[in-house]
C-alpha angles and dihedrals in degrees: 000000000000096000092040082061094044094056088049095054091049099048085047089053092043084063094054110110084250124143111262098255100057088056089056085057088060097054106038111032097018092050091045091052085050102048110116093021119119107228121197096188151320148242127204127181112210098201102045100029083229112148143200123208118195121205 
């Protein structure tokens, strides 16, 4: 269930109006950090790009 709320946070943060290198970041660097971690839920704000992560 962790990695199934993983995936959702990054394709939450893919749809954030970043430049494309910073969503990269996320996919790349943030998801390898997260690997492992059991995640409960998410927050993303739209308008920010500010996030939540919840272990």
């Amino acid at each position: 269930m962790g990695q199934l709320r993983v995936q959702e946070y990054l394709d939450d943060v893919s749809e954030l109006d970043i430049p494309s290198a910073q969503t990269e970041w996320y996919n790349v660097d943030v998801a390898s950090l997260l690997i492992g971690s059991k995640v409960l839920g998410h927050e993303v704000d739209q308008s920010t790009g500010d996030s939540l992560l919840f272990p």
